[in-house]
C-alpha positions, 0 to 999 in steps of 0.5 A, spaced: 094 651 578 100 648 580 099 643 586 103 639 590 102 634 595 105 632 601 102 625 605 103 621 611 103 613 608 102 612 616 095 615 617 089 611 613 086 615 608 093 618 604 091 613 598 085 616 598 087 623 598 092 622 592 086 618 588 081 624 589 086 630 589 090 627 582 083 626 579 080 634 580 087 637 577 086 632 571 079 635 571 081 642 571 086 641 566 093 643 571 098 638 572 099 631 574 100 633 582 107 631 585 106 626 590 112 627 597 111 622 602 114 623 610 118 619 613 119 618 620 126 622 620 123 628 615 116 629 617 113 635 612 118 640 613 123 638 607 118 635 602 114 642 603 121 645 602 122 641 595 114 642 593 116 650 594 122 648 591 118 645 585 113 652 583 107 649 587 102 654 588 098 650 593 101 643 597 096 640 599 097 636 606 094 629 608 096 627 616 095 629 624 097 635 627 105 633 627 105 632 620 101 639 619 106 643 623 112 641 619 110 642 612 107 649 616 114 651 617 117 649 610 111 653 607 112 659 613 113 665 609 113 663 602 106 665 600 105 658 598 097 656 600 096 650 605 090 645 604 089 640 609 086 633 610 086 632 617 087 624 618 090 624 624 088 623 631 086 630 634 087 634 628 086 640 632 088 646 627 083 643 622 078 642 628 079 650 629 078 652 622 072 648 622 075 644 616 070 638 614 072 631 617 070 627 611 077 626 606 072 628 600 069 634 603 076 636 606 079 635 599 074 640 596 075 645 601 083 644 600 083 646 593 077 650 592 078 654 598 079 661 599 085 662 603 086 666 609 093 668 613 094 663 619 100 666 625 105 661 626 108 659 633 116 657 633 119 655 639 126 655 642 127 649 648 133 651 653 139 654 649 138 650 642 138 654 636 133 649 632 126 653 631 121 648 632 113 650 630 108 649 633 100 652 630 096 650 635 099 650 642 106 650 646 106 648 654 111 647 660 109 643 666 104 638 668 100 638 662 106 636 657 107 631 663 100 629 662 101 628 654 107 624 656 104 620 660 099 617 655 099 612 651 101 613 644 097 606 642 092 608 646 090 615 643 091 612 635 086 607 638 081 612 642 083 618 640 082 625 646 079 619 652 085 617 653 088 622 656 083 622 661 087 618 666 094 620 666 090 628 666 087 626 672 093 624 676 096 630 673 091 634 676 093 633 683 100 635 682 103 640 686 105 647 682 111 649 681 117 654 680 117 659 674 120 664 671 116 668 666 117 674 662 112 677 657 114 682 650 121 682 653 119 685 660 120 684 666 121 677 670 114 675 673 115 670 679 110 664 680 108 657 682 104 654 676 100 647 674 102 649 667 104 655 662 100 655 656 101 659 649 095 658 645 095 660 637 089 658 637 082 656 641 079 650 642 083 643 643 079 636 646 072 635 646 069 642 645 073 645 650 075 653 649 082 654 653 082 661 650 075 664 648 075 670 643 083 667 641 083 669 634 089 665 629 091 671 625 092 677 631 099 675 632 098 675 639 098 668 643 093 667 649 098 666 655 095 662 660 098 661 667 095 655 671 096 657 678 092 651 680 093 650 688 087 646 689 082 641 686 077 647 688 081 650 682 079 645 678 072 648 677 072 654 675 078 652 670 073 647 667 067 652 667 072 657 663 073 652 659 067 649 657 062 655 657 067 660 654 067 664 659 071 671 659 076 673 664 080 671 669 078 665 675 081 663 680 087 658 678 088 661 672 089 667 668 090 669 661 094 675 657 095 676 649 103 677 648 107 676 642 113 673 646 113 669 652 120 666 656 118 661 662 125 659 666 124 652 670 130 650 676 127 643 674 127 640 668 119 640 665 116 637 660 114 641 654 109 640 649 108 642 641 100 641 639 101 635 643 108 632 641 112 632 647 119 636 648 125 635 654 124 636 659 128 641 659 128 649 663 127 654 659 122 654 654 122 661 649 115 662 643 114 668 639 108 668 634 110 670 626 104 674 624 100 671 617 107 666 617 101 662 613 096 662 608 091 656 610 084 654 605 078 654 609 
């Protein structure tokens, strides 16, 4: 097995993952793993690419989400599995795939688990030709305000508590005008707290914004917040929480392939909790089993 790693010097725990990693192919008797380390100008796409490149059969990914994503999208179609040691702050595509929290464990299930396909979102921001991935969740409005508006210090600090303020004075936004259009159909008129495209289900402290979403269906749970008043906010948060089906007031949930949201204003846009913009238009599409991840 040809193995290759791609780590976040950046994030604690990347010696560690080279130490542990390096010793169970020497064990195995393959190849000494080539190491590509990110930086702050190249993320994980192009080492993915060079890994690729190199013959890799499986790159091994130690770092948060962002990091994640970017050797996702440099591994996107190429049948090259994907490991991950989630060191991150959120780690919300590791947390989905129930993949160990500890590096040891998560190490083990990187390179001696079975791979299973994983869909891929990629996004298009007014009218840039750039493709930029996302594999858990892509938003525009107040939610990537609220993302916006949090401390980065903060977050590496506390982790997912630190949104709470800036959440809660997001939370009494008023909504506004979007244009969205599903599957290339027709333009649908409305006034939203936020949209969301969910490639997968869970996020922060156990909530499920899209129960029963799936990460292979090829489809992603397109959230509308039509949110007009902080009774609203209940039966959002009860969905959330107790994994309710269906629709509640405030919000509404349907499975497209494509999405379209058109803004007169500019609006925050986020990708797996990395803010984009603010910008008016906000184009997704998911590629179906782009990915083949070790779970």
């Amino acid at each position: 097995m040809r193995v290759a790693l791609v780590l976040n010097p950046s994030k604690g725990g990347w010696e560690r993952v080279l130490d542990r990693v390096t010793a169970a192919a020497t064990e195995a008797g393959w190849p000494p793993p080539p190491v590509h380390l990110t930086t702050r100008e190249e993320t994980g796409r192009s080492q993915a690419g060079d890994a690729v490149t190199e013959g890799a059969e499986l790159v091994v990914v130690a770092g948060g989400d962002g990091t994640v994503r970017a050797v996702a999208h440099g591994l996107s179609g190429t049948g090259v599995e994907l490991g991950i040691v989630p060191t991150g702050t959120a780690n919300l595509l590791a947390h989905n795939l129930s993949l160990p929290r500890s590096i040891p464990a998560a190490v083990r299930v990187a390179l001696t688990g079975r791979a299973r396909p994983v869909d891929l979102g990629i996004a298009h921001v007014d009218d840039e030709a750039r493709d930029l991935p996302f594999v858990v969740l892509a938003g525009m409005g107040h939610d990537a305000a609220t993302v916006a508006a949090t401390r980065p210090a903060l977050k590496e600090r506390i982790g997912w508590p630190a949104y709470i303020a800036p959440a809660a004075v997001s939370a009494l936004r008023r909504p506004v005008p979007v244009t969205v259009r599903h599957d290339g159909g027709d333009p649908e008129h409305l006034r939203v707290w936020s949209v969301l495209a969910a490639n997968c289900t869970r996020v922060h402290a156990g909530v499920h914004i899209a129960p029963g979403g799936l990460v292979d269906d090829g489809l992603f749970d397109v959230l509308e917040m039509t949110v007009t008043r902080p009774g609203h906010w209940i039966g959002v948060a009860a969905k959330g929480v107790f994994r309710l089906s269906g629709d509640v007031a405030g919000l509404s949930t349907r499975a497209s392939r494509e999405v379209e949201i058109l803004s007169e204003e500019p609006l925050h846009i986020q990708l797996d909790g990395d803010v984009v913009g603010p910008a008016r238009r906000l184009h997704v599409r998911c590629l179906q089993h782009a990915l083949r991840v070790r779970a």
